[in-house]
VMD Tcl script that builds the backbone (N, CA, C; Angstrom):
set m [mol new atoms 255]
animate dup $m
set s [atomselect $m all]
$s set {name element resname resid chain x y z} {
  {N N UNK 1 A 0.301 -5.711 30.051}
  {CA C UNK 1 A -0.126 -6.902 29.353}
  {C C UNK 1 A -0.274 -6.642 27.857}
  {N N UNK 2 A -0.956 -5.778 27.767}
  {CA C UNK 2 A -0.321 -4.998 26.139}
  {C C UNK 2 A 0.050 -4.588 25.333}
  {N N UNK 3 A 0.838 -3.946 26.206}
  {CA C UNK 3 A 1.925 -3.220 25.446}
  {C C UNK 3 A 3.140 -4.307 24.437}
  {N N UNK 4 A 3.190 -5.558 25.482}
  {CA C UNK 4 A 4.146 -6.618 24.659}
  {C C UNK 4 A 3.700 -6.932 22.885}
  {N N UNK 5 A 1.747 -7.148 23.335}
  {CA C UNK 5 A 1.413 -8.102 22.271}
  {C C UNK 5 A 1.584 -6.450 21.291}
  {N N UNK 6 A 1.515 -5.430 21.394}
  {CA C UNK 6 A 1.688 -4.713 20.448}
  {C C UNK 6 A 3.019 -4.093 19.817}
  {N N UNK 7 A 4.162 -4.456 20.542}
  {CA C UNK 7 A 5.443 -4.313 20.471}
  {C C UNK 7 A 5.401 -5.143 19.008}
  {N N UNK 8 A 5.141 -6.513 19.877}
  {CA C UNK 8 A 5.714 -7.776 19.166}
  {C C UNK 8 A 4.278 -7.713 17.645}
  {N N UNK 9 A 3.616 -6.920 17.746}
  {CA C UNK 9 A 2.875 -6.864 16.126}
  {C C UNK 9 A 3.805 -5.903 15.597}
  {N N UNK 10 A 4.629 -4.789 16.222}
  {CA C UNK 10 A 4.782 -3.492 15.584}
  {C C UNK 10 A 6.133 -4.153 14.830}
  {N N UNK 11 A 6.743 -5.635 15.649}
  {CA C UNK 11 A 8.020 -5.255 15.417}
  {C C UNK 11 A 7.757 -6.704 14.109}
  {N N UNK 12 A 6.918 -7.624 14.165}
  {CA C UNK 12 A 6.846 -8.348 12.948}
  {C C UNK 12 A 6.413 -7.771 11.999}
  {N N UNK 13 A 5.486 -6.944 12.038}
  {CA C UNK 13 A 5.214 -5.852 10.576}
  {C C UNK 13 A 6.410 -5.630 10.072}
  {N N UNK 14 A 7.285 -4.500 11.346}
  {CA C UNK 14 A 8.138 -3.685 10.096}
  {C C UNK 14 A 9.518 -4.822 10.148}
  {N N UNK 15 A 9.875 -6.345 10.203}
  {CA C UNK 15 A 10.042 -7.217 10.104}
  {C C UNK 15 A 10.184 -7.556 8.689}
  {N N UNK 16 A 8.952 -7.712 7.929}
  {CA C UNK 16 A 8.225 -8.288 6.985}
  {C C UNK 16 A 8.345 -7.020 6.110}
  {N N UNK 17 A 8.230 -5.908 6.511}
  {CA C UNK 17 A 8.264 -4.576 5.762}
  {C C UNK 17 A 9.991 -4.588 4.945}
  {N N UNK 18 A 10.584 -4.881 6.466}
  {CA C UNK 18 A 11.679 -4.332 5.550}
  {C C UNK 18 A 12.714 -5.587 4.955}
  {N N UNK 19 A 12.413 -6.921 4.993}
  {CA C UNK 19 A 12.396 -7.827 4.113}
  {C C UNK 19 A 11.669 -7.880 2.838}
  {N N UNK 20 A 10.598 -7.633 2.838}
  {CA C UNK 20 A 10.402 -7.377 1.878}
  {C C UNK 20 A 10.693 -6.293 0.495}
  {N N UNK 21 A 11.307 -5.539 1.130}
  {CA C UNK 21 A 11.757 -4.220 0.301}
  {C C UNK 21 A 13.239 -4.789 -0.012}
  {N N UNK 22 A 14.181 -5.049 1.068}
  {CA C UNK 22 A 15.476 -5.835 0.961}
  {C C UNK 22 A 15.301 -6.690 -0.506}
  {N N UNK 23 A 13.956 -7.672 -0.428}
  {CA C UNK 23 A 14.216 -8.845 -1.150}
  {C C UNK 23 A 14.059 -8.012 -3.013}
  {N N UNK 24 A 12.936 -7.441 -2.620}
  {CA C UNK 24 A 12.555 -6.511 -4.117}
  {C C UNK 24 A 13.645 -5.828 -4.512}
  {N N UNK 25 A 14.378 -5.197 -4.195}
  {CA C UNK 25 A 15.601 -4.401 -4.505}
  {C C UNK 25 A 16.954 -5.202 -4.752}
  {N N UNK 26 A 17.071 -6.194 -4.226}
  {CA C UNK 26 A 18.242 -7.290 -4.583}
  {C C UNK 26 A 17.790 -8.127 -5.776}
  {N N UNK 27 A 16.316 -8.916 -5.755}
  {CA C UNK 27 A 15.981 -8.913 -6.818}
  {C C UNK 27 A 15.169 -8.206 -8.152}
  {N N UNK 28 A 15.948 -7.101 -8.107}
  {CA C UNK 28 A 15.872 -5.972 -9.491}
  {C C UNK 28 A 14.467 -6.033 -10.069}
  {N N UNK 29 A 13.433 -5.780 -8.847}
  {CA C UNK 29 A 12.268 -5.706 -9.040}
  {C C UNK 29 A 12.029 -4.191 -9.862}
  {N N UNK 30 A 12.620 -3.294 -9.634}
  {CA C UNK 30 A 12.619 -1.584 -10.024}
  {C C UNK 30 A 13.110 -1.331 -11.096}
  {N N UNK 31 A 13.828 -2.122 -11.306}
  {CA C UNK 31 A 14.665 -1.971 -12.535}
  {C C UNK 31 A 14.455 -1.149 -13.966}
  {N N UNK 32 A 13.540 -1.926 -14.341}
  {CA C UNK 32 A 12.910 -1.834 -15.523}
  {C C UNK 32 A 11.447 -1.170 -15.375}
  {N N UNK 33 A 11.268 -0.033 -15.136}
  {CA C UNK 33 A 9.961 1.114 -15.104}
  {C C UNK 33 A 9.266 0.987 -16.216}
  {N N UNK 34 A 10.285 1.261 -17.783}
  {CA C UNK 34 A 9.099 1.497 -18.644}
  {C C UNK 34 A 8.448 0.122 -18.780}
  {N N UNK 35 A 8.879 -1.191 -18.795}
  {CA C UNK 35 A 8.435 -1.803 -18.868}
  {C C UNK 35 A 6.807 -2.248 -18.190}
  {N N UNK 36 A 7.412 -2.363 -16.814}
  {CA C UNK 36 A 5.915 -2.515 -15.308}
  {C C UNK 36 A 5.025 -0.972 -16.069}
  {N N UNK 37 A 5.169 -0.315 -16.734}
  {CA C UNK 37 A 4.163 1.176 -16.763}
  {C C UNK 37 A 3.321 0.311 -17.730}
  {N N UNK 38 A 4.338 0.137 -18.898}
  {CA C UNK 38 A 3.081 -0.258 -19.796}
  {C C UNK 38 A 2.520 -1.514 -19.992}
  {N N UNK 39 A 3.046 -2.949 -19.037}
  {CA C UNK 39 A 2.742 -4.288 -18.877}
  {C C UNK 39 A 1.047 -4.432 -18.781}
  {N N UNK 40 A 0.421 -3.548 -18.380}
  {CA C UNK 40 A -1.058 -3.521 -17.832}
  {C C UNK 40 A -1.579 -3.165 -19.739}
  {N N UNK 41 A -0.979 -2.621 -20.420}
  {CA C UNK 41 A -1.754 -2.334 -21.728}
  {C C UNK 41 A -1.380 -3.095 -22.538}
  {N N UNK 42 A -0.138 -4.277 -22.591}
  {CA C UNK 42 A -0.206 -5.060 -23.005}
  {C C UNK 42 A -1.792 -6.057 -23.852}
  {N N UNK 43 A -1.300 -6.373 -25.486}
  {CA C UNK 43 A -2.425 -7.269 -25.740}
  {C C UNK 43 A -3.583 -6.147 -26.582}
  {N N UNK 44 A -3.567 -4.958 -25.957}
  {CA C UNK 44 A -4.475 -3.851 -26.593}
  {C C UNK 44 A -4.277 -3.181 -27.992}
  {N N UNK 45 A -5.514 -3.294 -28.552}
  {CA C UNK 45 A -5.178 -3.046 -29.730}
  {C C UNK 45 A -5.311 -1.074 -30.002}
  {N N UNK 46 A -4.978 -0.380 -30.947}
  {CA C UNK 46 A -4.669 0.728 -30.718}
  {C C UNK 46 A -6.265 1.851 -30.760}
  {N N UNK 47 A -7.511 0.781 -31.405}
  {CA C UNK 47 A -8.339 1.612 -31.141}
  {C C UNK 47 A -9.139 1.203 -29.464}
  {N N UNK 48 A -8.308 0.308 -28.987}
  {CA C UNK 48 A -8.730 0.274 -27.041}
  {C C UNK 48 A -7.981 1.093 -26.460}
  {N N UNK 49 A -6.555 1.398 -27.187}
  {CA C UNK 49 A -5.876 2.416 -26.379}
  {C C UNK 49 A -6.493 3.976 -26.539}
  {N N UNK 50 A -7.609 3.747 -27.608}
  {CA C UNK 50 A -7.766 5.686 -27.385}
  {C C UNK 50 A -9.130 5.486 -26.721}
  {N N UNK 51 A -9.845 4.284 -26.181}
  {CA C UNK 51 A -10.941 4.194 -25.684}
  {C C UNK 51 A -10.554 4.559 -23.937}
  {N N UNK 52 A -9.587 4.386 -23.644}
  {CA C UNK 52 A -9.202 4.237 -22.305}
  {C C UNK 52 A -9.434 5.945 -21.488}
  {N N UNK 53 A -10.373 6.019 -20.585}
  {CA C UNK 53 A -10.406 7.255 -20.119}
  {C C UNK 53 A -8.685 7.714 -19.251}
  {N N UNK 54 A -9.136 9.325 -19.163}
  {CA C UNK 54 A -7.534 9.833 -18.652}
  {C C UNK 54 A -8.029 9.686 -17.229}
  {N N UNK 55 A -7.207 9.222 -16.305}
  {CA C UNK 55 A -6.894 9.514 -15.083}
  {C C UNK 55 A -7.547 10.239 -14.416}
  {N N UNK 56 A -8.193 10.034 -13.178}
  {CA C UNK 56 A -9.266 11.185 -12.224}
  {C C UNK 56 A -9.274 10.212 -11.279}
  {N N UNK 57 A -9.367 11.601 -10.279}
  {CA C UNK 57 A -9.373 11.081 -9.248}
  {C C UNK 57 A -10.856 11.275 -9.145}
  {N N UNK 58 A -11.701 10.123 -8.428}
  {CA C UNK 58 A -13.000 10.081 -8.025}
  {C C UNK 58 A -13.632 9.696 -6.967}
  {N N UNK 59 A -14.683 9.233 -6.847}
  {CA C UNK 59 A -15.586 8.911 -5.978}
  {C C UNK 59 A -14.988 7.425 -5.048}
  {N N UNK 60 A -14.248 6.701 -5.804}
  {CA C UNK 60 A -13.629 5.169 -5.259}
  {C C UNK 60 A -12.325 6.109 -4.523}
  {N N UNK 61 A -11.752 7.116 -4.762}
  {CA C UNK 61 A -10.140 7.250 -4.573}
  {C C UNK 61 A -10.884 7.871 -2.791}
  {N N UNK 62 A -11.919 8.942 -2.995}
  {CA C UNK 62 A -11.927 9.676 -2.020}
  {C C UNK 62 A -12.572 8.615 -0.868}
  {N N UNK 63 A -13.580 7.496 -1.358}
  {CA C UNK 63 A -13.799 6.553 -0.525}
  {C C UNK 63 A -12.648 5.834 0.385}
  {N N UNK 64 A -11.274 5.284 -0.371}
  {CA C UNK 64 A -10.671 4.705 -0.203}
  {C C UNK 64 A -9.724 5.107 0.693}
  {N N UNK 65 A -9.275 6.600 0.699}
  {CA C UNK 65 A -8.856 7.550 1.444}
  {C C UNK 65 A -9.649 7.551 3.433}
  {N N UNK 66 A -10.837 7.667 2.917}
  {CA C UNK 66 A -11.725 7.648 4.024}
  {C C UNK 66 A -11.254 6.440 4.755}
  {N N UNK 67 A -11.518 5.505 4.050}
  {CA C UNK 67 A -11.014 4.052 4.813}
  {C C UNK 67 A -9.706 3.982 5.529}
  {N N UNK 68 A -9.220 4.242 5.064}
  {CA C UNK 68 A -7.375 3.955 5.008}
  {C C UNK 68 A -7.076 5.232 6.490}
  {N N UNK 69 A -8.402 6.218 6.651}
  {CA C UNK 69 A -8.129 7.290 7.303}
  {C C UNK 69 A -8.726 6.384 8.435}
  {N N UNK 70 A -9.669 5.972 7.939}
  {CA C UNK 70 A -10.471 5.334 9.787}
  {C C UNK 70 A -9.937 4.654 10.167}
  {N N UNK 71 A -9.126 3.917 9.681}
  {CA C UNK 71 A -8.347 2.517 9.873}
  {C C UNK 71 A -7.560 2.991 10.387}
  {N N UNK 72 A -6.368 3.815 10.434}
  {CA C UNK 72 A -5.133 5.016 10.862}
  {C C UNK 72 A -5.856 5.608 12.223}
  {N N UNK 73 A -6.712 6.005 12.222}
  {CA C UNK 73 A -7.525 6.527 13.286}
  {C C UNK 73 A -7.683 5.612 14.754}
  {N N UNK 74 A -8.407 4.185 14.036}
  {CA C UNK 74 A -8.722 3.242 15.128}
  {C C UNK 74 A -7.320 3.062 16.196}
  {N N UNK 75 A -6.294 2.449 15.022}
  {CA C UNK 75 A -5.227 1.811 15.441}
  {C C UNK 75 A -4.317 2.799 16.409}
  {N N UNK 76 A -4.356 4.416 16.150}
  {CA C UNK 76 A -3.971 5.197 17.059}
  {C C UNK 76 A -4.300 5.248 18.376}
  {N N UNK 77 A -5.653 4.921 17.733}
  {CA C UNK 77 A -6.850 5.576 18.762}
  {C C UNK 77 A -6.344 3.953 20.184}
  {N N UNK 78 A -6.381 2.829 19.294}
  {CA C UNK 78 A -6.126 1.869 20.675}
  {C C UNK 78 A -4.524 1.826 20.910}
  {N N UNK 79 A -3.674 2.809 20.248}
  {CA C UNK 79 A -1.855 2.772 20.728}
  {C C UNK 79 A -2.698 4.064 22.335}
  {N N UNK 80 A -3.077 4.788 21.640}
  {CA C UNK 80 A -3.057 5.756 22.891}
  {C C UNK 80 A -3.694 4.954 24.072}
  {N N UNK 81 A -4.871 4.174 23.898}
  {CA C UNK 81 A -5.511 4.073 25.126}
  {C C UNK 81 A -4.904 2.394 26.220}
  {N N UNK 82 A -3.843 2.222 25.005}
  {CA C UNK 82 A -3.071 0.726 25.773}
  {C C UNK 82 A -1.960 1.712 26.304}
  {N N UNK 83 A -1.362 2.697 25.588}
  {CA C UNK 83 A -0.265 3.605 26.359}
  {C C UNK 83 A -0.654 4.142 27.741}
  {N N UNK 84 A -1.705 4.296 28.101}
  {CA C UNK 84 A -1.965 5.694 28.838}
  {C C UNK 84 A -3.111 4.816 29.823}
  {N N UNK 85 A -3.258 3.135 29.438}
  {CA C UNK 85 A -4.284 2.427 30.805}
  {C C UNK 85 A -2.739 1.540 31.740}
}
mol reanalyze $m
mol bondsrecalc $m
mol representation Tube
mol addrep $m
Protein backbone atom coordinates (compact mmCIF):
# COMPACT_ATOMS: atom_id res chain seq x y z
CA UNK A 1 0.00 0.00 0.00
CA UNK A 2 3.06 2.14 0.23
CA UNK A 3 5.32 1.52 -1.55
CA UNK A 4 3.07 3.03 -4.66
CA UNK A 5 2.33 6.39 -2.77
CA UNK A 6 6.17 6.60 -2.41
CA UNK A 7 7.17 5.52 -5.89
CA UNK A 8 4.74 7.99 -7.23
CA UNK A 9 6.39 11.00 -4.71
CA UNK A 10 9.93 9.69 -5.73
CA UNK A 11 9.02 9.76 -9.30
CA UNK A 12 7.18 13.46 -9.33
CA UNK A 13 10.14 14.96 -7.46
CA UNK A 14 12.77 13.83 -9.75
CA UNK A 15 9.99 14.77 -12.49
CA UNK A 16 10.10 18.40 -11.47
CA UNK A 17 13.92 18.00 -10.71
CA UNK A 18 14.82 17.28 -13.94
CA UNK A 19 12.51 19.76 -15.74
CA UNK A 20 13.54 22.04 -14.03
CA UNK A 21 17.25 21.87 -14.72
CA UNK A 22 16.19 21.04 -18.60
CA UNK A 23 14.25 24.40 -18.48
CA UNK A 24 17.32 26.50 -16.70
CA UNK A 25 19.88 25.29 -19.11
CA UNK A 26 17.84 25.87 -22.40
CA UNK A 27 17.00 29.03 -20.98
CA UNK A 28 20.74 30.27 -20.48
CA UNK A 29 20.15 30.62 -16.90
CA UNK A 30 24.27 29.77 -16.30
CA UNK A 31 25.40 31.67 -18.71
CA UNK A 32 26.52 34.68 -17.42
CA UNK A 33 28.42 33.84 -13.77
CA UNK A 34 30.16 37.04 -13.34
CA UNK A 35 27.24 38.70 -13.60
CA UNK A 36 24.60 36.43 -10.88
CA UNK A 37 28.18 36.67 -8.45
CA UNK A 38 28.07 40.19 -8.21
CA UNK A 39 24.05 41.05 -8.81
CA UNK A 40 23.60 40.72 -4.84
CA UNK A 41 26.24 43.87 -4.41
CA UNK A 42 24.68 45.72 -6.78
CA UNK A 43 23.55 49.55 -5.62
CA UNK A 44 26.57 49.44 -2.89
CA UNK A 45 28.54 52.07 -2.44
CA UNK A 46 32.38 51.33 -2.08
CA UNK A 47 32.71 52.22 1.59
CA UNK A 48 29.65 49.21 2.19
CA UNK A 49 31.75 47.10 0.12
CA UNK A 50 34.74 47.14 2.63
CA UNK A 51 32.12 46.98 5.52
CA UNK A 52 30.97 43.55 4.34
CA UNK A 53 32.45 40.71 6.58
CA UNK A 54 34.58 37.70 4.72
CA UNK A 55 32.84 34.51 4.52
CA UNK A 56 32.64 31.88 7.62
CA UNK A 57 31.21 29.31 8.12
CA UNK A 58 29.16 29.48 11.49
CA UNK A 59 26.77 28.75 13.94
CA UNK A 60 23.50 29.12 11.20
CA UNK A 61 25.65 26.86 8.50
CA UNK A 62 26.34 24.06 11.20
CA UNK A 63 22.61 24.42 12.38
CA UNK A 64 21.39 24.12 8.96
CA UNK A 65 23.49 21.10 8.20
CA UNK A 66 21.93 19.46 11.33
CA UNK A 67 18.54 20.01 9.82
CA UNK A 68 19.01 19.01 6.35
CA UNK A 69 20.80 15.84 8.26
CA UNK A 70 17.58 14.97 10.33
CA UNK A 71 15.43 15.50 7.58
CA UNK A 72 17.76 12.87 5.30
CA UNK A 73 17.60 10.69 8.32
CA UNK A 74 13.69 10.64 8.86
CA UNK A 75 12.90 10.10 5.20
CA UNK A 76 15.39 7.02 5.11
CA UNK A 77 14.47 6.05 8.19
CA UNK A 78 10.49 5.65 6.80
CA UNK A 79 12.01 4.23 2.97
CA UNK A 80 13.48 1.41 5.19
CA UNK A 81 10.58 0.68 7.41
CA UNK A 82 7.78 0.85 4.30
CA UNK A 83 10.54 -1.47 2.45
CA UNK A 84 10.99 -4.10 4.97
CA UNK A 85 6.84 -3.99 6.61
Amino acid sequence: MFVPIWLIFFGSGLIMAVTTLVWSVRSRQFDDQDRARFLPLSGLTRDELDEIPSTRRGADFVAYMLIFGAGLAAFLLCLVIVLTH
